[in-house]
N, C-alpha and C positions, 0 to 999 in steps of 0.2 A: 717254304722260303718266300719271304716277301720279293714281289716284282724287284722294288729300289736295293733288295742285299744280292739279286741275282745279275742286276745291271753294274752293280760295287765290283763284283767278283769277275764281269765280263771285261769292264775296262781295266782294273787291274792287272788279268792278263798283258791283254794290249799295252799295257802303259813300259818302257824299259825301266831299270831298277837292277842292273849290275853294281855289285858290291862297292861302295863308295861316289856311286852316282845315283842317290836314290831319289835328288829331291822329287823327281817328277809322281813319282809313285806316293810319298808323300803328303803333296799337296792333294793329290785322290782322296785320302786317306782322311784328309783333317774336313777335305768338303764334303766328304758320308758324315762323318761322325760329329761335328758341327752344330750345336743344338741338342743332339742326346748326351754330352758330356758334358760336368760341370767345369771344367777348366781339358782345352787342349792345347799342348804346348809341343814345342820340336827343342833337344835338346843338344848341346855344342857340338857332338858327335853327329844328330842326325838323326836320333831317334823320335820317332812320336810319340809320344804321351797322352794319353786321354784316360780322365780320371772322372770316377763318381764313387758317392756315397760320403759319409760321415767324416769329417779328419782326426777325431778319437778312435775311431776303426780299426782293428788288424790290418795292416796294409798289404794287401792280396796286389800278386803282381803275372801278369800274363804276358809271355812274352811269345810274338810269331813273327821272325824274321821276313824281312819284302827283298830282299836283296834275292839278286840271282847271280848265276853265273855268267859271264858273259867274256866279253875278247878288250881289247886296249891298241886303238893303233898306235903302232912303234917307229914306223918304217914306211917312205912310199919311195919305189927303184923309177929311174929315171925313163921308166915307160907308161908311168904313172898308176903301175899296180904297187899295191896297200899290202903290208904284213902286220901280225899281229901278236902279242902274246895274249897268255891266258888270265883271267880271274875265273878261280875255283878251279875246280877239279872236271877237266873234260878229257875223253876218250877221242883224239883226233878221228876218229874212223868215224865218227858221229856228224864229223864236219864237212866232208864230201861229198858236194855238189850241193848243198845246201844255202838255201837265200836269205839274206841276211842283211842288217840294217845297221848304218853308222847313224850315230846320234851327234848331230853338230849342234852349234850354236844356232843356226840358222834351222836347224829341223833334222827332218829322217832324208839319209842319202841312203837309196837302195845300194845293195850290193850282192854277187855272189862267190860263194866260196868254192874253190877245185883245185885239181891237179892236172901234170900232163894226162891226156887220154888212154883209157885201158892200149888201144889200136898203138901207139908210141911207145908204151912199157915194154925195157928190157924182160926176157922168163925171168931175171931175178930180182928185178921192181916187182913181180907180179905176183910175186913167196914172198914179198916180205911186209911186215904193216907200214903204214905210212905215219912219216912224223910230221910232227906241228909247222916243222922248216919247210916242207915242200907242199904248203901251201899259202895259198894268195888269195887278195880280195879284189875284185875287179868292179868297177863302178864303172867302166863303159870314156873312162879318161884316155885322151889321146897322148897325154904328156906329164909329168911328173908336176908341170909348173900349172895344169889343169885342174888336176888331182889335188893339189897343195891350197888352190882357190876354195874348192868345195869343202876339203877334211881337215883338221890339226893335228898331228901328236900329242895322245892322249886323249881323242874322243874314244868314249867306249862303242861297243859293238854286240849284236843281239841275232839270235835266231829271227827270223821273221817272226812275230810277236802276232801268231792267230791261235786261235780257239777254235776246236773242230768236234762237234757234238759228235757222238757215237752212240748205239742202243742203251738202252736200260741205265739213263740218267746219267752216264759215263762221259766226260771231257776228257778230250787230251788236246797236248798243246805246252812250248815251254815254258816255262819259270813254276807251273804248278809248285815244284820245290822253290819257295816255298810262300808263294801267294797264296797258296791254300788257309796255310795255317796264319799269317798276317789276316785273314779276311775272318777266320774263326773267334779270333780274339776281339777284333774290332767289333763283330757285331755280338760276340756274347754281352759287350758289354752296352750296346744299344740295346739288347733283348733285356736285360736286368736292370735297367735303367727306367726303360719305359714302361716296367712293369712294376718299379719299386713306390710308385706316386710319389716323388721326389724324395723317399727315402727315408719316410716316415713309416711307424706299425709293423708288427708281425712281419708284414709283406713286401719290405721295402727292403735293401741294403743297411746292413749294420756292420759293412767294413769300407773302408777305403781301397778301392778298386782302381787300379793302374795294368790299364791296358796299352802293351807297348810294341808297335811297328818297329820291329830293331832293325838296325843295319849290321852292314858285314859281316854276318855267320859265315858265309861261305869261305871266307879269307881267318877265321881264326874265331870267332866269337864273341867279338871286340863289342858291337854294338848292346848285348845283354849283358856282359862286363859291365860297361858305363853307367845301363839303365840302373843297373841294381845300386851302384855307387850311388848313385842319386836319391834313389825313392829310399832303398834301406829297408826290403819288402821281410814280414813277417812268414807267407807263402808266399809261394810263387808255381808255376806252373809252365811248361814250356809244350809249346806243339809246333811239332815239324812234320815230314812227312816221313813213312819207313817201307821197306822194300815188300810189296804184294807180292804173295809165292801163289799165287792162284795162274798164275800162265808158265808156258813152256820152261825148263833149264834150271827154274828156281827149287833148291835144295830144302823142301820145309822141313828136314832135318836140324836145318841149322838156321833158318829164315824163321819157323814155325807158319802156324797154317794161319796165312793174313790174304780175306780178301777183299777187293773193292764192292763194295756195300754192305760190309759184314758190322758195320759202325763203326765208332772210334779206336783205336787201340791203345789199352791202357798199360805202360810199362810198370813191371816188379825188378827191383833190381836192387845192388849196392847204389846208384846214381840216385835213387827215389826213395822219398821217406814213406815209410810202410803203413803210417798213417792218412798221408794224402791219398796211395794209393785206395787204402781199401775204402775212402770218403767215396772216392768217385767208383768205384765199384757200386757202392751201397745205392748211391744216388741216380746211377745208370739203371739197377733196377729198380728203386721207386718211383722211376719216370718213364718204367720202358721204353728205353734208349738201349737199342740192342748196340754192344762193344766186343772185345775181343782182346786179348789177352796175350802179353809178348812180354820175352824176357831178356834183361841184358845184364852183364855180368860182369860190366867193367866202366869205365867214366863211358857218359851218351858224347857221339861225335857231335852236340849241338846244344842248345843254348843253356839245356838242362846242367850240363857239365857246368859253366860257370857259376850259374846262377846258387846251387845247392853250396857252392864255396865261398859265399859271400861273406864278409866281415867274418862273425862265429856261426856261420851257419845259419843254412834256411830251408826251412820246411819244404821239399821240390817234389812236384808232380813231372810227368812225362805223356803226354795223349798225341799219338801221331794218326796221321792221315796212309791209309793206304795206298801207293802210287806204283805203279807201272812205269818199267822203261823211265826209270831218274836218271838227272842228265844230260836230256837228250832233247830233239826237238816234237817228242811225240810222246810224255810223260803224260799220263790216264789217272785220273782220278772219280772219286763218283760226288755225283751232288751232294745225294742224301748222306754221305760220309759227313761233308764238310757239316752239311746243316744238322747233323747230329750232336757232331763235337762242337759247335756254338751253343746247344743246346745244352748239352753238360756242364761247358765252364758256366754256363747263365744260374744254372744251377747249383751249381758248387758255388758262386760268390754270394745268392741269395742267401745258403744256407750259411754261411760263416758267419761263426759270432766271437767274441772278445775273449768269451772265457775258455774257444776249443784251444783242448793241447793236442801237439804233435812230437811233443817230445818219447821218440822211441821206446816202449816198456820195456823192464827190465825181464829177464827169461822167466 
């Protein structure tokens, strides 16, 4: 992994990016990619766009959501603590005692999230879980008319947005779901790019390549809906992250056996055309790019889902990232995953040509 896609992948982290406030993450996005793409554009929705290769091309379309989950203030009580509701799907119990950042106009207002103390809790506060209502944000406001200066109804709201290196190439830290797979896509297609000599010979791209930062997966899958309305992709390909059963609880009965650094995971499924799959199969092993192998059996809860429904249909791939603990504020992923699965789609765009079919064989 080059130094400049390992420092893409650091800030991005860092950078917030809940569901319908992405521009910040973004403008990241378009100042990596900037110079390796022949045309990058942001579209009404919010999606980024960055495209190379030929415009007679099959139009090959990657898409890795940058949206995360995060919070929305709703509410500040006249002692000038903050309530929130949710974007995306969180597990309140994730949210206790937890520090955490409002994003104003003005910038990042720290904050932290809690409840009454264990020592105050009724026995039957202490049996039972905690809901979303009985918690608060507290920015250290003396007054309600304090609080109102600093925050607005409707800034969003973010785990504390760090990166915490762990042994053996391993990151955790949130939004990994799914900056992983936005940082996959954007740089496979710098990798194929800069190896294409602007796209001429043998060696170069001979499709039309749309790499797409989507927004709002998390909320419904709205932003790879859009993308596709737009470009109108002949393939497409989607990467998210999926649940690693290599630690504690996890059923690889029904998870299968996924771990972090085991490489990319390639899904077989009704959701994926059984031609993409086995491309990127064949291609993981003529590049030994060690992958791993998962199965689903019903529409993908992510961008795959839209995307294979497009207009009449479109040829859909699925490659997820292995993650730990999704979220949460301490989701794990491994490097060499990500810099794998960039390595495959760079792969799989170089090889597409005009005349590959994917249309389904017959028995």
């Amino acid at each position: 992994m080059h130094d400049s896609a390992r420092r893409f992948f650091e800030q991005a982290i860092a950078t917030p990016s809940p569901s319908g406030y992405e521009e910040p993450i973004q403008r990241l996005v378009r100042d990596y990619i900037t110079g390796h793409a022949d045309v990058v554009r942001v579209d009404v929705h919010g999606n980024l766009i960055a495209e190379s290769g030929p415009q007679d091309g099959p139009r090959l379309l990657y898409a890795g959501h940058c949206d995360q989950i995060g919070m929305l203030v709703s509410y500040i009580d006249e002692l000038g603590y903050v309530y929130a509701q949710t974007i995306g799907g969180w597990d309140p119990q994730q949210l206790v005692g937890q520090a955490m950042s409002i994003w104003t106009a003005g910038g990042e207002v720290p904050a932290v999230i809690s409840r009454k103390p264990i020592h105050l809790l009724t026995q039957k506060e202490r049996g039972e879980v905690v809901q979303l209502e009985e918690l608060w944000l507290d920015i250290g406001a003396a007054s309600a008319d304090q609080a109102a200066a600093a925050i607005r109804i409707g800034d969003p709201v973010t785990l504390d947005l760090r990166l915490r290196p762990l042994m053996n190439h391993i990151v955790s830290g949130p939004g990994m779901d799914n900056k992983s797979g936005m940082w996959t896509v954007i740089e496979a297609l710098r990798r194929a790019t800069d190896r294409s000599s602007g796209g001429e010979g043998d060696g170069g791209l001979h499709c039309h390549l749309h790499s797409v930062s989507t927004v709002q997966e998390e909320i419904g899958l709205r932003g790879a809906k859009t993308a596709a309305g737009g470009i109108n992709p002949d393939v497409a390909i989607a990467v998210d992250v999926t649940h690693a059963s290599d630690c504690p609880t996890i059923d690889k009965n029904r998870q299968g056996d996924i771990k972090l650094g085991g490489g990319p995971v390639i899904f077989r499924g009704p959701n994926i055309n059984p031609k993409v799959a086995a491309r990127l199969i064949e291609l993981a092993e003529a590049n030994s790019i060690p992958y791993q192998l998962a199965a689903i059996g019903r529409a993908t809860p992510n961008d795959a889902n839209v995307l294979q429904l497009h207009g009449g249909g479109v040829a859909t791939g699925l490659i997820a990232i292995p993650n730990r603990y999704m979220h949460s504020a301490v989701e794990a992923i491994s490097l060499d995953d990500i810099d794998h699965v960039a390595e495959l789609l760079a792969e799989f765009a170089l090889a597409l040509r005009g005349d590959d079919d994917f249309i389904p064989s017959a028995p």
